[in-house]
N, C-alpha and C positions, 0 to 999 in steps of 0.2 A: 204230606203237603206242608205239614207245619217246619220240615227242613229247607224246604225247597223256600216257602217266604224267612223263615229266618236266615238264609245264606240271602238272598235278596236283598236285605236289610244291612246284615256286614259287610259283604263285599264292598257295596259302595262306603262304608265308614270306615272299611280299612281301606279302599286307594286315597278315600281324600286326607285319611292321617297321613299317610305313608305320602303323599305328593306333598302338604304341608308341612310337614319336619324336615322334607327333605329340601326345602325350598327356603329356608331359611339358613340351611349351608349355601344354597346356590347364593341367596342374596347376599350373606357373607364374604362368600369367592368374589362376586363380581362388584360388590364393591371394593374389594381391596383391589381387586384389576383395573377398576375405573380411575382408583386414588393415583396409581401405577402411574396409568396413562396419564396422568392430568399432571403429575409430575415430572415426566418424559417430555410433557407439551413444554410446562414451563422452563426447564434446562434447557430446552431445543431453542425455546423464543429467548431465555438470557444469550445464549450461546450467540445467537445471531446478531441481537444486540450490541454483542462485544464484537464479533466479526467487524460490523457495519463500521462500530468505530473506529477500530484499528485500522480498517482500509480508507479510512476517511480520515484519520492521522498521517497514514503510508502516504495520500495522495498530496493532502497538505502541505506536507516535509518538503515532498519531490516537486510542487510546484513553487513552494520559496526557493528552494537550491533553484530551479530555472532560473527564477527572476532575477536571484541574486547575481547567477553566471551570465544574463545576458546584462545586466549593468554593469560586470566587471570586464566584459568584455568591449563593449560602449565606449567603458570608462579608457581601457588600453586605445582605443582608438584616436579616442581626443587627447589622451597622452604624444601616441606618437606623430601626430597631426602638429601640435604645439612643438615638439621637440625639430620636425620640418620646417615648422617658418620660426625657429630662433636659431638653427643652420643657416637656413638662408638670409635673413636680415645680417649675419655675423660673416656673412661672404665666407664660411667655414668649408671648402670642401674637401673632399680624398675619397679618397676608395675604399676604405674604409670606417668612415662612415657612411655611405651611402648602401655597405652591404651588412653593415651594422643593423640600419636603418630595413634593409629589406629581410633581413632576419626575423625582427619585429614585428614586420608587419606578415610576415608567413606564418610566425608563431601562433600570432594572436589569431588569422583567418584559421589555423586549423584546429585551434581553440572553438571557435565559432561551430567550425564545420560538423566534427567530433562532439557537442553539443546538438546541432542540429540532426544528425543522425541517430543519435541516441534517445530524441526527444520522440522521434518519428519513428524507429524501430523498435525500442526500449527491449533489446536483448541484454543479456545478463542481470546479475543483482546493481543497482544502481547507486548503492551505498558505498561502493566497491570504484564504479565509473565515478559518486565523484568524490574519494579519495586520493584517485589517480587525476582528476582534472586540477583539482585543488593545487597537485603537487607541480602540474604542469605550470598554474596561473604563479605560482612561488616561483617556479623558474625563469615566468617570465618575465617579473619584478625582477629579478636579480640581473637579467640581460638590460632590461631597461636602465635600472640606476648605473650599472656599467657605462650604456652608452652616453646617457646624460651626463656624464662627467667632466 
C-alpha cells in the first residue's frame, strides 16, 4: 500500500510539472503567433489606408480632367459663337466658311459627346482617353485659329 499512495502522490506531481513546462512553450508559441497576427493586422490596415488614398487621388485627378474638359469645351463654344456673329456683322459669307464653321462646331460636339460617354461608361485606362482628347482639343485650336483668320 505504501506504492499504491506514493504513485498517488507522483502521478499527480508529475502531470502538473509535465503540463506546466510544457505550457510555457505553448505561451511562448502563441505569443509569437499573436505578435504575427497583430502585425499582419497592421500591414493589412496601412495597406488599406494607402489603397483609400490612392483611389481617392485616382478619383480627384479624373474629376479635375472632367471639369477641366467641360470648360474647354464651354469655352469652344463661345468661341465659335463669337466667331458667327463677327461673320455676320462683316457680311462675310462663302462656303467655305460656313463649312469651316460646321466643322467646328462637329468637332467640338464630339468632343463633348466622347467625354460624355466616357464619363458614363468609363471603359478603358482613362489616362490614355485623356491623352487622346487632349490631342483632339489641340487640333481643335488649330482648325479654329485657321478659321479666324
Amino acid at each position: 500500500m505504501n506504492t499504491i499512495s506514493a504513485l498517488r502522490t507522483i502521478v499527480p506531481a508529475i502531470f502538473i510539472t509535465l503540463l506546466t513546462s510544457g505550457s510555457s512553450s505553448i505561451d511562448r508559441s502563441l505569443t509569437v503567433e499573436y505578435k504575427t497576427l497583430q502585425n499582419a493586422k497592421k500591414t493589412r490596415d496601412t495597406r488599406r489606408n494607402e489603397t483609400t488614398s490612392f483611389s481617392q487621388y485616382y478619383l480627384s485627378d479624373f474629376q479635375k480632367f472632367v471639369k477641366e474638359a467641360d470648360s474647354k469645351i464651354s469655352s469652344n463654344e463661345k468661341k465659335i459663337a463669337k466667331l458667327k456673329s463677327q461673320l455676320q456683322q462683316s457680311n462675310i459669307e462663302g462656303k467655305n466658311i460656313t463649312t469651316a464653321l460646321s466643322q467646328l462646331e462637329l468637332k467640338n460636339s464630339m468632343l463633348k459627346s466622347n467625354l460624355e460617354i466616357y464619363v458614363q461608361n468609363g471603359t478603358g485606362n482613362w489616362k490614355e482617353f485623356r491623352d487622346g482628347f487632349y490631342k483632339n482639343l489641340s487640333k481643335f485650336d488649330l482648325a479654329y485659329n485657321q478659321v479666324s483668320k
